[in-house]
PDB file of N, CA, C and O in Angstrom:
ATOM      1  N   UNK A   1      12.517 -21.350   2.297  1.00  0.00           N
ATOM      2  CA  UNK A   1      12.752 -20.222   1.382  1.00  0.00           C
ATOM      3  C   UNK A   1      14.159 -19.652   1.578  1.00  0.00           C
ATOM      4  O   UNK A   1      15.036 -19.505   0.726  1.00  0.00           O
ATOM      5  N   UNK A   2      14.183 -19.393   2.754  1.00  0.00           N
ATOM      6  CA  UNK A   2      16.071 -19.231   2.906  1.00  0.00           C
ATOM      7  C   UNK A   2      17.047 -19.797   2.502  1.00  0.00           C
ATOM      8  O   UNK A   2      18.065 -19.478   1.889  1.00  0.00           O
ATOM      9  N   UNK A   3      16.464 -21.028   3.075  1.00  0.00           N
ATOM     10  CA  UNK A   3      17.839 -21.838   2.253  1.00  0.00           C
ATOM     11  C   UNK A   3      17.760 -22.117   0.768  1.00  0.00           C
ATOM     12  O   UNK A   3      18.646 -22.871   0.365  1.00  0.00           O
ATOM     13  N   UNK A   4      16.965 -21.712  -0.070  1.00  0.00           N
ATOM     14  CA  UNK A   4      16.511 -21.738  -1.207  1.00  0.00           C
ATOM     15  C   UNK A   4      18.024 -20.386  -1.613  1.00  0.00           C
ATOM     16  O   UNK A   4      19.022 -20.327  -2.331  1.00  0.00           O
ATOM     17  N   UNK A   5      17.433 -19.693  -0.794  1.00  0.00           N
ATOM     18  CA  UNK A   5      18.123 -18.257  -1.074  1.00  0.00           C
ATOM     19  C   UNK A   5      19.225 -18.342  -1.309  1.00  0.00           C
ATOM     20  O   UNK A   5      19.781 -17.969  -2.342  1.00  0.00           O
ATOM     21  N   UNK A   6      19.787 -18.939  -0.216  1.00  0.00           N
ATOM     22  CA  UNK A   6      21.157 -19.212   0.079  1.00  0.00           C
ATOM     23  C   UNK A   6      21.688 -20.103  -0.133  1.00  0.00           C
ATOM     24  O   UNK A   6      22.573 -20.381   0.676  1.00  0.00           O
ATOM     25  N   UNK A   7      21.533 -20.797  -0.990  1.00  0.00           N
ATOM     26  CA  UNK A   7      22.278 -21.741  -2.117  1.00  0.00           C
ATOM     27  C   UNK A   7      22.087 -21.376  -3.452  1.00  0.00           C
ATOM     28  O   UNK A   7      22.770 -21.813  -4.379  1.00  0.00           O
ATOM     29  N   UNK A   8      20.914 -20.359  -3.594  1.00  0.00           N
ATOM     30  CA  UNK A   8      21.428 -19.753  -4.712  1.00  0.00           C
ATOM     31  C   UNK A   8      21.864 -18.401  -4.799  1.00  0.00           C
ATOM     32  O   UNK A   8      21.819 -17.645  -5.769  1.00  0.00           O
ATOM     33  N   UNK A   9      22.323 -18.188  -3.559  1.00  0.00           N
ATOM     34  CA  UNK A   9      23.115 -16.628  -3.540  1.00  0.00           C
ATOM     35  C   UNK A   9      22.371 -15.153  -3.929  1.00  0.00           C
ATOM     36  O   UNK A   9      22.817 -14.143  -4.472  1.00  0.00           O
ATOM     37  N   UNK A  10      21.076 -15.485  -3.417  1.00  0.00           N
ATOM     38  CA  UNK A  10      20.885 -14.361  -3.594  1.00  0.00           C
ATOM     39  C   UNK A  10      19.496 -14.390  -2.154  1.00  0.00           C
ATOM     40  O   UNK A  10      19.053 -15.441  -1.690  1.00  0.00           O
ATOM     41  N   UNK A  11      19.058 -12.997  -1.708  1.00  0.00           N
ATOM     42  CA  UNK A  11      18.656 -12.870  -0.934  1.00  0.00           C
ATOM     43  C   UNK A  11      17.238 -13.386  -0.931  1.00  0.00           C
ATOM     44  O   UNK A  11      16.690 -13.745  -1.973  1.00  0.00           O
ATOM     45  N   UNK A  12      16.575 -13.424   0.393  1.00  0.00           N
ATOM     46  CA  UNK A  12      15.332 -14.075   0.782  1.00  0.00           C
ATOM     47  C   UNK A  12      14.179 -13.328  -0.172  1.00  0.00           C
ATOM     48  O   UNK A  12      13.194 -13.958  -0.557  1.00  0.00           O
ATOM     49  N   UNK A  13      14.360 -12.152  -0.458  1.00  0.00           N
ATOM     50  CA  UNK A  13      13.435 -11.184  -0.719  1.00  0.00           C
ATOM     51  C   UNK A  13      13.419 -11.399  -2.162  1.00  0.00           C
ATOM     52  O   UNK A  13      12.341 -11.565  -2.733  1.00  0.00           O
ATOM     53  N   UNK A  14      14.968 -11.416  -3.054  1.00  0.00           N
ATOM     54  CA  UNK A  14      14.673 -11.728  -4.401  1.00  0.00           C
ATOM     55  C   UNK A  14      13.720 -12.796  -4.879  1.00  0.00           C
ATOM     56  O   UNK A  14      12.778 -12.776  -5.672  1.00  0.00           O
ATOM     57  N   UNK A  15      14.513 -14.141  -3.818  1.00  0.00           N
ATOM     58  CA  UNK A  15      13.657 -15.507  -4.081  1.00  0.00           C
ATOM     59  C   UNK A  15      12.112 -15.098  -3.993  1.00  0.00           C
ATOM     60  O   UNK A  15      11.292 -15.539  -4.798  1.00  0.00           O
ATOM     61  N   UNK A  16      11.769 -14.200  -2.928  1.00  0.00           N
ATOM     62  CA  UNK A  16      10.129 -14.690  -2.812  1.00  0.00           C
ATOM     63  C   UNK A  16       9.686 -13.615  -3.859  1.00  0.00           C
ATOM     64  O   UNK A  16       8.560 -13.839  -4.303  1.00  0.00           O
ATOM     65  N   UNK A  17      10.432 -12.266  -4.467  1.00  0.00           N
ATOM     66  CA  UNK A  17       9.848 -11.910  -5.460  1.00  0.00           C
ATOM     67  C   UNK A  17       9.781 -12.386  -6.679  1.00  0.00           C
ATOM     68  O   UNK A  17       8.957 -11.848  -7.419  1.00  0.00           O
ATOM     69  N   UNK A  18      10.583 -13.470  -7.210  1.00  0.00           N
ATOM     70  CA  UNK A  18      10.598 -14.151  -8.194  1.00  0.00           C
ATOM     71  C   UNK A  18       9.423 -15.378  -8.222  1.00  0.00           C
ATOM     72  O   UNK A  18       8.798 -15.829  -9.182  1.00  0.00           O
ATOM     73  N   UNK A  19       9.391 -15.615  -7.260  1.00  0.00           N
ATOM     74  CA  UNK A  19       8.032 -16.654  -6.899  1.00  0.00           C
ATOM     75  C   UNK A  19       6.721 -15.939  -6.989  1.00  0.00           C
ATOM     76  O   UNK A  19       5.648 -16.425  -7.348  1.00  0.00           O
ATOM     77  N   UNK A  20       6.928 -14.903  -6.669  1.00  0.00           N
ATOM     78  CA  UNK A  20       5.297 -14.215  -6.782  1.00  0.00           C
ATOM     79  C   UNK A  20       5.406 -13.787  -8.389  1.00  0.00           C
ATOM     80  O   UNK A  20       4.297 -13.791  -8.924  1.00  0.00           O
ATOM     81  N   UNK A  21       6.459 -13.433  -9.240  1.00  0.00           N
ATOM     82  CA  UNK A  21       6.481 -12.709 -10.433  1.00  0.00           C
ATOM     83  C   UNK A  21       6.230 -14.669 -10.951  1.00  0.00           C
ATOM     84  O   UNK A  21       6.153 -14.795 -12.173  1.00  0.00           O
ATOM     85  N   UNK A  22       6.166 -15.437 -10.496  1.00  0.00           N
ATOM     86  CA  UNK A  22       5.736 -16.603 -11.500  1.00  0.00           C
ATOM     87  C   UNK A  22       4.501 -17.238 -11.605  1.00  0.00           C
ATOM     88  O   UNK A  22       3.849 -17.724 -12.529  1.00  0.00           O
ATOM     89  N   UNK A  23       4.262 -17.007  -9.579  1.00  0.00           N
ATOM     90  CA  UNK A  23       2.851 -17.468  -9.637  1.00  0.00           C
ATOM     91  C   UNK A  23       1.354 -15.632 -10.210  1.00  0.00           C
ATOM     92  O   UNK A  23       0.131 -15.526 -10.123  1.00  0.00           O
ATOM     93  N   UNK A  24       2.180 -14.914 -10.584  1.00  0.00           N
ATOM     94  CA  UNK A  24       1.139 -14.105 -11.576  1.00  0.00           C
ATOM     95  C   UNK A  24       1.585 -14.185 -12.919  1.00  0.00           C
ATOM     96  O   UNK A  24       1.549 -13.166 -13.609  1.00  0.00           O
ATOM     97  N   UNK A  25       2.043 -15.364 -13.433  1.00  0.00           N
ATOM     98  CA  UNK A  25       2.638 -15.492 -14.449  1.00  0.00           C
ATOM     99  C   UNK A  25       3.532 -14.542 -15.481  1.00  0.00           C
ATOM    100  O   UNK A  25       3.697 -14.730 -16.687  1.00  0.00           O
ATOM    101  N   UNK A  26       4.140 -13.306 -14.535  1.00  0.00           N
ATOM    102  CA  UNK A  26       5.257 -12.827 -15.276  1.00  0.00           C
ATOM    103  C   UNK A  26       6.638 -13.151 -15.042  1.00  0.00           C
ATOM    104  O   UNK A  26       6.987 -12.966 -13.875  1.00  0.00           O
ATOM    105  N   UNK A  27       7.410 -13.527 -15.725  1.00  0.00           N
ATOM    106  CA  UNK A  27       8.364 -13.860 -15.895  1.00  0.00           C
ATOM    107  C   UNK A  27       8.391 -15.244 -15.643  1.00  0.00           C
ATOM    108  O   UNK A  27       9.081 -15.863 -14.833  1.00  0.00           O
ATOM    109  N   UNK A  28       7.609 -15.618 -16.384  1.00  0.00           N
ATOM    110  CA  UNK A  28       7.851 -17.780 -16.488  1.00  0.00           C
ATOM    111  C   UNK A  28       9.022 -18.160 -17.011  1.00  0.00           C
ATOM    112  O   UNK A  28       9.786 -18.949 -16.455  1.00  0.00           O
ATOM    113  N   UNK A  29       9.296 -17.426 -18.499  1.00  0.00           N
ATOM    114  CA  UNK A  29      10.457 -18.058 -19.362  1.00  0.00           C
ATOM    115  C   UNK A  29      12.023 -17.772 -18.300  1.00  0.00           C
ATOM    116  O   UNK A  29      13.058 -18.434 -18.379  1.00  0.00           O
ATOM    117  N   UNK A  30      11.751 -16.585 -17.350  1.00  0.00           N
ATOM    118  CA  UNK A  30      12.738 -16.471 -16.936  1.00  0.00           C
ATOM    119  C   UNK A  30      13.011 -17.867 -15.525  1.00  0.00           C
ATOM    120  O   UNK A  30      14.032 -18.455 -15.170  1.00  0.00           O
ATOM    121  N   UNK A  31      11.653 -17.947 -15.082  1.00  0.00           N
ATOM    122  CA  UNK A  31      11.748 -19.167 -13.705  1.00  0.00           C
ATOM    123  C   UNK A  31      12.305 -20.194 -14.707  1.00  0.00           C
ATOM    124  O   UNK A  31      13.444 -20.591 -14.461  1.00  0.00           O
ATOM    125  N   UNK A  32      11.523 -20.827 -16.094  1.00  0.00           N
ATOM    126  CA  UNK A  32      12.296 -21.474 -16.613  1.00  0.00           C
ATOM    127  C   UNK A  32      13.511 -22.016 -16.268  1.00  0.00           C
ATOM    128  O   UNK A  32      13.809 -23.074 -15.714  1.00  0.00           O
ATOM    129  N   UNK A  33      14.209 -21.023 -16.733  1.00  0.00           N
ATOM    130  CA  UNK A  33      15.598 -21.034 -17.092  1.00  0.00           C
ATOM    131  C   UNK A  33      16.499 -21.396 -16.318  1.00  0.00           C
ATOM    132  O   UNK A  33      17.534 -21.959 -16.672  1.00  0.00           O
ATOM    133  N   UNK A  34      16.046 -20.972 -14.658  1.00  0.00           N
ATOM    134  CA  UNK A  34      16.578 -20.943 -13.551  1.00  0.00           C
ATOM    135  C   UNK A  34      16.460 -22.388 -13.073  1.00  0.00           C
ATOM    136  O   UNK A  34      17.024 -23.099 -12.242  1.00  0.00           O
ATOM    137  N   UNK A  35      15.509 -22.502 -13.940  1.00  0.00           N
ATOM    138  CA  UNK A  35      15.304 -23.992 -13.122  1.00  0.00           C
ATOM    139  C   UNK A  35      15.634 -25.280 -14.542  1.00  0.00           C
ATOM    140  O   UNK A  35      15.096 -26.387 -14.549  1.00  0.00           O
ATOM    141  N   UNK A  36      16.276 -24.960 -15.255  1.00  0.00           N
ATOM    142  CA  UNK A  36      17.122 -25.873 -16.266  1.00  0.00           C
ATOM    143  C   UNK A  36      18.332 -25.329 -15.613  1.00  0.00           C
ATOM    144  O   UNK A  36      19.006 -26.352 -15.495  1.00  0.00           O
ATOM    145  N   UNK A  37      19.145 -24.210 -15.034  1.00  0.00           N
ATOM    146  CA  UNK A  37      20.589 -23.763 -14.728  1.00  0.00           C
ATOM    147  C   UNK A  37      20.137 -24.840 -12.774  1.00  0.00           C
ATOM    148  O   UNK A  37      21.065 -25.315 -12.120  1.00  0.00           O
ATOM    149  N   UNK A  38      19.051 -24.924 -12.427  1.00  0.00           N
ATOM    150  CA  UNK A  38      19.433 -25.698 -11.432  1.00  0.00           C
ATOM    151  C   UNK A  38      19.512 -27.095 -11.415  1.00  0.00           C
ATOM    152  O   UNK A  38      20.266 -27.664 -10.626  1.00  0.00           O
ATOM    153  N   UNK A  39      18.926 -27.600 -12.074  1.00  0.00           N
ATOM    154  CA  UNK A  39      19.202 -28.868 -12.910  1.00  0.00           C
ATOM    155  C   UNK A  39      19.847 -29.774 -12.754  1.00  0.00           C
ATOM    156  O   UNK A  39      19.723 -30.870 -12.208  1.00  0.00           O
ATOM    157  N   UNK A  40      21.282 -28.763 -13.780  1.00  0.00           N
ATOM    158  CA  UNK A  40      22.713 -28.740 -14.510  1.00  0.00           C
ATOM    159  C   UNK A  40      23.073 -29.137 -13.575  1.00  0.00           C
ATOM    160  O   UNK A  40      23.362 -30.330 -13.475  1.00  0.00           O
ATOM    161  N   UNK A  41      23.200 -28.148 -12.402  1.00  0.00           N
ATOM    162  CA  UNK A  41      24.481 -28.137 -11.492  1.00  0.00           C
ATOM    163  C   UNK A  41      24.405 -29.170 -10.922  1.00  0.00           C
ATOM    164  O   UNK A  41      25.271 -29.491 -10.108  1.00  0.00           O
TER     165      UNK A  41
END
């Protein structure tokens, strides 16, 4: 999870709140997205 964090520049705490806001299915379109912009790179 850290290093998750920290390659995408942002802290441990955002990452695991974005993971919990997906696995209760709010904000999917946004995990989406993040994960077509990780993709790319």
């Amino acid at each position: 999870m850290a290093a998750v964090a920290a390659a995408a520049g942002v802290s441990p705490t955002t990452v695991r709140r974005g993971v919990s806001e997906l696995d209760s299915g709010k904000g999917a379109a946004a995990g989406r997205a993040s994960e077509a912009d990780r993709r790319r790179t």
